[in-house]
C-alpha positions, 0 to 999 in steps of 0.5 A: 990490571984494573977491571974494565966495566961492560957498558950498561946494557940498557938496551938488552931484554933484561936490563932495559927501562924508563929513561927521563929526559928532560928531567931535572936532577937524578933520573937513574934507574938500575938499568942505567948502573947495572954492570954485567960482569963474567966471573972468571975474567972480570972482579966485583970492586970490594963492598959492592953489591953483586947480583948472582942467578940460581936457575934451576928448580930440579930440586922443587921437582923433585919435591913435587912441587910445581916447576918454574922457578928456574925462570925467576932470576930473569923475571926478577931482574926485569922488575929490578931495572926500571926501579931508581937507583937513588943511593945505588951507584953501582950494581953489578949482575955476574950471570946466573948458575943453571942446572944442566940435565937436571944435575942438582948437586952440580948446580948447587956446588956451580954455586957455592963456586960463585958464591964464595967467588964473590965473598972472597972479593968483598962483595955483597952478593944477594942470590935471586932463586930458584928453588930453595935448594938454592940454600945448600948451594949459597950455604956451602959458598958461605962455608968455603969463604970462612973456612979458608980464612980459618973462620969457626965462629958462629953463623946465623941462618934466618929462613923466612919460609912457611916451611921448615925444609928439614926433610931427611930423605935423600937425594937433596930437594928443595925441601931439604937444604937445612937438614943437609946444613945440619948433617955438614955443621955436625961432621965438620964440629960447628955449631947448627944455629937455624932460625925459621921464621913464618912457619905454617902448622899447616904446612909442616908435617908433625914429624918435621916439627919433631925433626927441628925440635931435635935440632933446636932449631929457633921457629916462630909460627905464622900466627906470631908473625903478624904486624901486631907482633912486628916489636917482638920478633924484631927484638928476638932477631937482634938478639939472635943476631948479637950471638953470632958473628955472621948472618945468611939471610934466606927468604923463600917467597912462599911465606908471603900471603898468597894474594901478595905472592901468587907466583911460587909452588906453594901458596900461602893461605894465612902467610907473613904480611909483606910490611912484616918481612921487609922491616926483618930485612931491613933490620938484619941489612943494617946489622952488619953482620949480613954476608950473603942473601937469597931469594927462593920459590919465584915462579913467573908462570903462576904470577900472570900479572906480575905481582910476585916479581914486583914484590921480589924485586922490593925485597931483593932492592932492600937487599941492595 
């Protein structure tokens, strides 16, 4: 039976904008092709892009960070609908994974369920944070999706993040998500190829860069990801890129300039530009190889002015 589409619910707190009557030619905005779906009883169409929710920041908390995030997938949705559609006919929102009684690990594999869910029907799912322990929810989701077509090939993980979340300790945080990568790529006999882009010195323990060294893992400092750099990191992505078959795209907002991204647990003093990261973006879009997308860290209660959003919703739109 074919899917019935829920009318777009532009008149609903979330999805709601500008409408330009009148107007002569395409006057759409995302609310007017948003369609909200339920998982469990509606399918995504193949190939389309499919917004998922992580809303849950238990595991900044438990990281002792500053609580909030689980509020940005609905404050990221809200900069998303009034934005044009241009070549976007169709956008789909399947809702959002919450935390219920701070059961994290729950959550995250609520979302890995969702996430590969949305593989499996060939769609383009970019998954609006949250924490970063969103990662190991989105990993997993990815992982269930190639293992149930036998797929052992070569995944690559680029975090654009001011840290390297390698932590060691247990029970998983927000600071954790790619060490438990790690630990699960070793006990299944798959390749570890991480890639963190953005890290600050000042912001990472010796000891974490200790731990990444010892897993090999691809990093570029802060320093080297300004704009006079932009030529040669997009270089050293295209080739990291060429060396595997498919790409997880992982942005933790916090490796944006404080000033540009004033919502999110950590601020950065020194940061990655914004023209920077979304000329990354863009290039690992149209590589072909981008299965799955998320965005972390936004947290609307340190973004009074709502610049963070704005910038969230920019990024998760190349994305789209």
């Amino acid at each position: 039976m074919a899917t019935q589409l829920k009318p777009a619910p532009g008149d609903t707190p979330v999805w709601r904008g500008r409408t330009d009557t009148g107007e002569r030619g395409d006057t759409r905005r995302l609310f007017n092709v948003v369609r909200e779906i339920d998982p469990r009883a509606d399918a995504t169409p193949a190939g389309a892009p499919v917004l998922l929710g992580f809303a849950c920041d238990t595991g900044v908390k438990r990281n002792q960070g500053r609580v909030g995030a689980a509020e940005g997938p609905q404050a990221i949705r809200r900069a998303l609908a009034n934005l044009p559609a241009h070549d976007i006919a169709w956008l789909f929102d399947a809702g959002d994974v919450s935390c219920d009684d701070d059961d994290l690990e729950a959550s995250q594999r609520k979302l890995a369920e969702a996430v590969r869910g949305q593989l499996d029907a060939g769609a383009q799912p970019v998954v609006l944070g949250g924490g970063h322990e969103i990662a190991w929810g989105t990993w997993q989701g990815l992982r269930a999706h190639l293992d149930a077509k036998g797929d052992r090939s070569r995944v690559l993980i680029l975090n654009l993040d001011a840290h390297f979340d390698l932590r060691t300790a247990r029970p998983g945080t927000s600071g954790t998500p790619f060490d438990q990568i790690a630990q699960a790529c070793e006990a299944a006999g798959l390749s570890f190829d991480y890639a963190c882009l953005g890290v600050s010195r000042l912001s990472n323990t010796a000891s974490l860069f200790e731990r990444a060294r010892e897993l090999k893992v691809t990093y570029v400092e802060d320093t080297d990801m300004q704009d006079r750099h932009l030529d040669a990191r997009l270089a050293q992505i295209d080739a990291l890129i060429a060396d595997v078959s498919h790409v997880y795209l992982t942005i933790d907002l916090d490796v944006l300039p404080a000033p540009v991204m004033p919502g999110v647990s950590a601020p950065a003093a020194y940061g990655v530009p914004m023209p920077v990261v979304e000329a990354i973006v863009t290039q690992v879009r149209q590589s072909g190889k981008l299965r799955v997308a998320d965005l972390a860290e936004y947290n609307p209660r340190f973004d009074p002015q709502g610049t963070g959003a704005r910038v969230a919703a920019r990024l998760a739109y190349r994305l789209l």
